[in-house]
C-alpha positions as CSV (number, residue, x, y, z in Angstrom):
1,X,17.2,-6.6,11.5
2,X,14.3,-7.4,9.5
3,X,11.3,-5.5,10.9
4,X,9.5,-4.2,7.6
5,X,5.6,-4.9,8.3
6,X,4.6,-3.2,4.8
7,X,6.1,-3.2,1.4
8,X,7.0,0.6,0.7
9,X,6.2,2.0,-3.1
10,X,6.7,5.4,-4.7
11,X,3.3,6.1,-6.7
12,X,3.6,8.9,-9.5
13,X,-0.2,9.0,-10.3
14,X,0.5,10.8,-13.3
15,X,-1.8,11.6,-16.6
16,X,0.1,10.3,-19.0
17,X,1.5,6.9,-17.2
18,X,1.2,5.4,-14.0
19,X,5.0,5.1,-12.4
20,X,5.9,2.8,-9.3
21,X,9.2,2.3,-7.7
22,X,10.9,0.5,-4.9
23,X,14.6,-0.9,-4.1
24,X,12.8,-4.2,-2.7
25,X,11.9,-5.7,0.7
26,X,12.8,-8.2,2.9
27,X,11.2,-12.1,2.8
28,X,12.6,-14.7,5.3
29,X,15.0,-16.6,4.6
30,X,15.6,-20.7,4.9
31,X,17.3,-20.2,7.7
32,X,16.1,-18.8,11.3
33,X,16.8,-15.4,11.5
34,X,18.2,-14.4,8.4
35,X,16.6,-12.8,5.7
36,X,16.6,-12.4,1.9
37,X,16.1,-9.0,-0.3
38,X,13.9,-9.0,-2.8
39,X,15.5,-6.3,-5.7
40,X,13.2,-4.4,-7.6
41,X,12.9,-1.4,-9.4
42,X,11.1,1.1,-11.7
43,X,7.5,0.0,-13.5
44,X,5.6,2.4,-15.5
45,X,2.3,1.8,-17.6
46,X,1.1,4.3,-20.6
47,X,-2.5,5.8,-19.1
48,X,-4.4,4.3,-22.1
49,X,-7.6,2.8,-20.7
50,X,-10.5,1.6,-22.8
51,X,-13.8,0.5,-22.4
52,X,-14.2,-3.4,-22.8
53,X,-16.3,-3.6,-25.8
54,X,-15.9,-7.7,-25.6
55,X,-15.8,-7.9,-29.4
56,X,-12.8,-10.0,-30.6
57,X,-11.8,-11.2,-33.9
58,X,-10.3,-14.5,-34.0
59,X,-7.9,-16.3,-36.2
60,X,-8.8,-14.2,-39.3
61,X,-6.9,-15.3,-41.8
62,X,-4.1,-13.3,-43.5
63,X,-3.9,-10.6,-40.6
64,X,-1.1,-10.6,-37.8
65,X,-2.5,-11.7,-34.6
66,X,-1.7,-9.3,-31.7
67,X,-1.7,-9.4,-28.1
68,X,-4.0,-7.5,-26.2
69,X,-3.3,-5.1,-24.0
70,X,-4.1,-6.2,-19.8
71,X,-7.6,-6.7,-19.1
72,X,-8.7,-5.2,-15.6
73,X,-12.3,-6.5,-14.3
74,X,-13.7,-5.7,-10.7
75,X,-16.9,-4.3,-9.4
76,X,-16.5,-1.4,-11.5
77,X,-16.3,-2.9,-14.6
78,X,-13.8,-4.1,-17.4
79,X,-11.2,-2.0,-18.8
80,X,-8.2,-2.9,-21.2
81,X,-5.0,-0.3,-19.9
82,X,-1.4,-0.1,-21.1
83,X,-0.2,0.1,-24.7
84,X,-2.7,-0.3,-27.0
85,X,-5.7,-0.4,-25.2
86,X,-7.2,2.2,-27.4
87,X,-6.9,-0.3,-30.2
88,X,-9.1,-2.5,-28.1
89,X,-12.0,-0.3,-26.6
90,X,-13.6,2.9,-26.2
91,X,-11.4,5.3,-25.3
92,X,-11.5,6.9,-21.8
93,X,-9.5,10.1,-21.5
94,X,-11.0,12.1,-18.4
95,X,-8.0,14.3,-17.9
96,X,-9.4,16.2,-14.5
97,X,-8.0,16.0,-10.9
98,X,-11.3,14.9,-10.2
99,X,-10.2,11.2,-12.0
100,X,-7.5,10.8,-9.1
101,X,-9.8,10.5,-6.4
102,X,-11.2,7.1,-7.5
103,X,-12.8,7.0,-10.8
104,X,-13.2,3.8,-12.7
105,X,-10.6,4.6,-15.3
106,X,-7.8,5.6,-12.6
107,X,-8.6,2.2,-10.1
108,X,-8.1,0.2,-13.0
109,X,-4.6,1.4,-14.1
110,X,-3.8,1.5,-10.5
111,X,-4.4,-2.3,-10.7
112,X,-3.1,-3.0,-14.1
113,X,0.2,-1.4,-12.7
114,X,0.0,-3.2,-9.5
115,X,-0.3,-6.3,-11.3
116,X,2.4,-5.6,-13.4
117,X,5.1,-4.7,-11.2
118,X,4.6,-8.3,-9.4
119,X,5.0,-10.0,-12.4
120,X,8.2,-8.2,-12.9
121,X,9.6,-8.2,-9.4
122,X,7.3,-10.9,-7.3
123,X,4.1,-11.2,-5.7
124,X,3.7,-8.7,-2.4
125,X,3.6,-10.7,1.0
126,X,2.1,-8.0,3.0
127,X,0.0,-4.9,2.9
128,X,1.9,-1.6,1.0
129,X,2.9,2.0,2.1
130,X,2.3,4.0,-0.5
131,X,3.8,7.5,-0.7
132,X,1.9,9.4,-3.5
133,X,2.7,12.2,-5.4
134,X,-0.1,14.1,-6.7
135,X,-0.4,17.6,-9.1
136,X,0.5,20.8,-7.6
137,X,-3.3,22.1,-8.0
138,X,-4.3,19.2,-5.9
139,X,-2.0,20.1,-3.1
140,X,-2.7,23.8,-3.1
141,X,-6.0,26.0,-2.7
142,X,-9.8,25.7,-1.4
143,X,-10.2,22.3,-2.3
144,X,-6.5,20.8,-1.6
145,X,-8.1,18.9,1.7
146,X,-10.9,17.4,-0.3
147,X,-8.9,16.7,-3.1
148,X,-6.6,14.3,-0.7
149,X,-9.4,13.2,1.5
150,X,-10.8,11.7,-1.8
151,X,-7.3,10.1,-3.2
152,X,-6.5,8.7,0.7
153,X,-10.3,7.2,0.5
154,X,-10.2,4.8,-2.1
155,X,-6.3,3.9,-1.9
156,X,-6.2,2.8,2.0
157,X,-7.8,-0.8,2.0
158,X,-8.3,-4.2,0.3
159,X,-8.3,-4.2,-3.3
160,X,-9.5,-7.5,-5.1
161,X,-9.8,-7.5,-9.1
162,X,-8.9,-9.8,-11.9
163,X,-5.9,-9.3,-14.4
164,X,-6.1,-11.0,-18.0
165,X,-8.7,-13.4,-15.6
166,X,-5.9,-13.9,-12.6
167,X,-7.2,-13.2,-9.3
168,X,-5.3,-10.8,-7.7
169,X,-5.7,-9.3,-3.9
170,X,-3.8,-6.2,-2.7
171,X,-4.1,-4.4,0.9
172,X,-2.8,-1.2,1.0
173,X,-2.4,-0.3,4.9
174,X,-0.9,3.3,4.6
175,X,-1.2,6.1,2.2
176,X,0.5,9.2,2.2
177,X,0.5,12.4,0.1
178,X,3.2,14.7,-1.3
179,X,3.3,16.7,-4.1
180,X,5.3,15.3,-7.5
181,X,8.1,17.9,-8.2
182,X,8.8,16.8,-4.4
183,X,9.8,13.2,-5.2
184,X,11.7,14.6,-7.5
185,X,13.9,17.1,-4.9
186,X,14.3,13.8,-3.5
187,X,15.7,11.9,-5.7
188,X,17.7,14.5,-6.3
189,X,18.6,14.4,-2.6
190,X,18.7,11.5,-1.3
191,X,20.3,7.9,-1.5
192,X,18.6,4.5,-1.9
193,X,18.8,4.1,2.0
194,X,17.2,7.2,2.7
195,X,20.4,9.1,3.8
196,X,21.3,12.9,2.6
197,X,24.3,12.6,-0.2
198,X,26.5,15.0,1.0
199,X,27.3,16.8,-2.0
200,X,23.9,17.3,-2.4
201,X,23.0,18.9,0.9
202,X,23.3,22.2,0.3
203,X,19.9,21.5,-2.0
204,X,18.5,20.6,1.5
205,X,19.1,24.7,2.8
206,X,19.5,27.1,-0.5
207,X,16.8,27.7,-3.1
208,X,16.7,24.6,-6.0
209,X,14.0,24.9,-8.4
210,X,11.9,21.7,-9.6
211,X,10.8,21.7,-12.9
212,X,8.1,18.5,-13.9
213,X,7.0,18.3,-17.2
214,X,4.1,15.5,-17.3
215,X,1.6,14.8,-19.1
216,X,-1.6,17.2,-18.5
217,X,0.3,20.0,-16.7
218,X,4.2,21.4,-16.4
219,X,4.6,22.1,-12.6
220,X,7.2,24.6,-10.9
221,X,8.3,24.1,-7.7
222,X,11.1,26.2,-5.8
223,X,12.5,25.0,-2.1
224,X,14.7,26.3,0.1
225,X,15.4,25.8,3.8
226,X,12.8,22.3,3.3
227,X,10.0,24.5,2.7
228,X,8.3,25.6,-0.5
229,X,8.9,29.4,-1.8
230,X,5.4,30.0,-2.7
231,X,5.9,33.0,-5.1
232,X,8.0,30.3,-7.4
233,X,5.7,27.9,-7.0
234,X,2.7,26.7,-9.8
235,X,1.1,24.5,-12.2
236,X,-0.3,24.8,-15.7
237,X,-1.9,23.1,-18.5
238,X,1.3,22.8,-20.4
239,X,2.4,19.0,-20.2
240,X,2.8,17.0,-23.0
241,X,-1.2,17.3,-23.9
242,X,-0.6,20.3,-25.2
243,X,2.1,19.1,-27.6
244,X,-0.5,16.6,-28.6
245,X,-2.8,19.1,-29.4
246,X,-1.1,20.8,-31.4
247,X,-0.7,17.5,-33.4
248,X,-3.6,17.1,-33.4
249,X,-5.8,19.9,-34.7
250,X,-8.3,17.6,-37.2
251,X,-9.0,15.4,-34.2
252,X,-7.9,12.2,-36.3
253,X,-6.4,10.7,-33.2
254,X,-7.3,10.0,-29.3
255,X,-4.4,11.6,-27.1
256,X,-3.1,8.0,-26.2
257,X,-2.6,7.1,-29.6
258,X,-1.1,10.5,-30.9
259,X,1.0,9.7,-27.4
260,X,2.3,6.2,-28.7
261,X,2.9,7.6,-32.2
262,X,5.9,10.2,-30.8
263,X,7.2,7.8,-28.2
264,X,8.1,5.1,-31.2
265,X,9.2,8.4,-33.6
266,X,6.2,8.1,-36.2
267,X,5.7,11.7,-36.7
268,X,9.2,12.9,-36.7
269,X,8.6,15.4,-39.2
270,X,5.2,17.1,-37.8
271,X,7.6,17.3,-34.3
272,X,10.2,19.0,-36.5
273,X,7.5,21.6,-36.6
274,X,5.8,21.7,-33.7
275,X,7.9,20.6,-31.0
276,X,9.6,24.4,-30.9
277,X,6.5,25.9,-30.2
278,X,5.2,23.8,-27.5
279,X,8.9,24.8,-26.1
280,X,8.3,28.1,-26.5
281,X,5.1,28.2,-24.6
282,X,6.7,26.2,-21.8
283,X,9.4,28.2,-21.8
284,X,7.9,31.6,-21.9
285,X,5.7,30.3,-18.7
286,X,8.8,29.3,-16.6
287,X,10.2,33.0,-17.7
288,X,6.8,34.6,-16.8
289,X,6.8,32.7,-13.1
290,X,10.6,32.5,-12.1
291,X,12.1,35.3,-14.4
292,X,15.8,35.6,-13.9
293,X,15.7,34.5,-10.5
294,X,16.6,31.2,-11.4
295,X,20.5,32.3,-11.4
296,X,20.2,32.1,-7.4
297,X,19.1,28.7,-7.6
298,X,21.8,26.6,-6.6
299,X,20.6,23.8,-9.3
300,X,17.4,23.4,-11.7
301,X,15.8,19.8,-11.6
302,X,14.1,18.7,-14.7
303,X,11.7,15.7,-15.0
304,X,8.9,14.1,-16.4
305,X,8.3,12.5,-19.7
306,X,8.2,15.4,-21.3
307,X,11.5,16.3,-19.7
308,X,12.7,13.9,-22.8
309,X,11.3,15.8,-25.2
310,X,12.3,19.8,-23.8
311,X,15.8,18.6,-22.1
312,X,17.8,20.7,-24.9
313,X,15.7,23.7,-25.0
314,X,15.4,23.4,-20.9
315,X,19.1,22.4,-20.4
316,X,19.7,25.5,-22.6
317,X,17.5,27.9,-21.1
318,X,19.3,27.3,-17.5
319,X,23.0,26.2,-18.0
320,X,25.1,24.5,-16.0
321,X,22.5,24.7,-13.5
322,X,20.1,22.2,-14.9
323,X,19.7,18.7,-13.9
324,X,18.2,15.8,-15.6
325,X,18.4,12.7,-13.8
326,X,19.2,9.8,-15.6
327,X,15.7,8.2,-15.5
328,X,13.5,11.4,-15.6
329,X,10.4,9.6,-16.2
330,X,10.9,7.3,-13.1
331,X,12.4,10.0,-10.8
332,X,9.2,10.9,-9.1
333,X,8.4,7.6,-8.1
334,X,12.1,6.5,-7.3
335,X,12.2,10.0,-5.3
336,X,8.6,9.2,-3.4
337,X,10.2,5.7,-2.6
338,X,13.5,7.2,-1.5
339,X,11.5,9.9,1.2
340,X,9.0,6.6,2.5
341,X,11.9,4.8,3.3
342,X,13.5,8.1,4.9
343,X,10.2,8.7,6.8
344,X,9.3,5.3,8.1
């Protein structure tokens, strides 16, 4: 029976790209009473956002003309976001917790993914659930409540903007928050109707440790019994920024174009180099937080974009216990998606 009143979306609001997911939803169908599914799927885009400096060459001879990245205008201003942007525009890389709770930068990738993932999967008929996963630090300590008050505040409503000059109008009628290594347990966990796999269940009662690897901060999370283990539990400034930094020393580069540059394999032999110390730092902090009490943990879930770059030295460092899902930079979002439709 068709009874779906909202559209519901995983959101991965991470640093380093913006992830959405969900299986599809319901339209009617030419006949009364019967309904078709809309499919869908996975969208990411890069978190590359630039000022819109409105200077443009045109048709200058004996250069490749490129397309821009997606232009975002609203009352906040204009941004370019996705691939490239920083080609385009100043460069806007405010990597605090602080940027999730509504600032320009983060409403207009919000919107450039949003706009994206309809033109991929089809325009949204009605207003969206979002279930949100947000950084550990966010969801933990003093200003946890004011953290999500803030993120809740500007997502719940109408959201009007313009991509590459389309009109575009959004209302988002629920918003709920979780942390990300969560969506991943979930993933993990669940199936795409929501329902326990049942040779997973035994993740849902003993200890399994969650290991996210994003952009601006590794995260460590241990469950057992549905509830976090709080001693096993943190965040740190180790994500794939750090990687980048260590590229990075003379500054030559902004962090979303030293980003692009490893994802296509352009500095292959810097990474040679520096890629095992950035795995040694990441793996010294897991050791320092977890210790050798990862051998109770009935399985070790590893995610996140840098989960790509670390899954040999991570795999390694944990066995046959760890588990890398087969789309580790879309497992957040799939696994938020996956717990929305469980909770609705």
């Amino acid at each position: 029976m068709y009874n779906d009143e909202m559209i519901y979306l995983g959101e991965d609001l991470g640093m380093g790209a913006n992830k959405l997911w969900s299986a599809g939803w319901y339209v009617p169908g030419e006949k009364k009473d019967r309904f078709n599914l809309v499919k869908a799927g996975g969208s990411q885009m890069v978190s590359q956002v630039a000022s819109n400096g409105r200077g443009h060459f045109e048709g200058m001879l004996g250069l490749k003309s490129k397309r821009r990245p997606m232009e975002i205008s609203s009352d906040f201003g204009s941004f370019y976001v996705g691939d490239g942007a920083h080609e385009y525009g100043r460069p806007v890389e405010n990597l605090d917790f602080e940027r999730l709770t509504g600032a320009p930068e983060m409403r207009a990738l919000l919107y450039g993914s949003l706009a994206q993932f309809q033109k991929v999967y089809g325009k949204f008929d009605r207003p969206l659930s979002l279930m949100v996963g947000l950084p550990l630090q966010m969801m933990m300590g003093a200003d946890a409540k004011q953290y999500q008050a803030g993120v809740k505040g500007w997502l719940k409503g109408t959201h009007q903007f313009t991509a590459d000059g389309e009109a575009v109008n959004i209302e988002v009628g629920q918003v709920r928050l979780t942390s990300q290594p969560v969506g991943a347990l979930f993933d993990y966990v669940l199936d795409d109707e929501g329902h326990i796999q049942a040779d997973r269940a035994s993740a849902m009662l003993d200890e399994v440790g969650v290991i996210s690897v994003g952009f601006n901060t590794v995260e460590l999370l241990v469950v057992k019994d549905q509830g976090a283990v709080e001693r096993f539990t943190a965040g740190n400034t180790l994500g794939v920024r750090r990687l980048l930094e260590l590229l990075n020393r003379d500054g030559l580069w902004s962090l979303g174009e030293l980003d692009e540059k490893v994802r296509t394999g352009r500095m292959r032999d810097e990474m040679k180099i520096i890629l095992p110390i950035w795995a040694r730092e990441v793996n010294g902090e897991i050791e320092r937080r977890w210790g050798q009490s990862f051998k109770r943990f009935v399985k070790v879930i590893v995610v996140g974009g840098g989960a790509l770059l670390l899954k040999e030295a991570l795999t390694a460092q944990f066995g046959a216990k760890a588990y890398v899902p087969n789309l580790p930079v879309l497992s957040i979002s799939r696994g938020l998606w996956k717990l929305s439709v469980m909770k609705r």
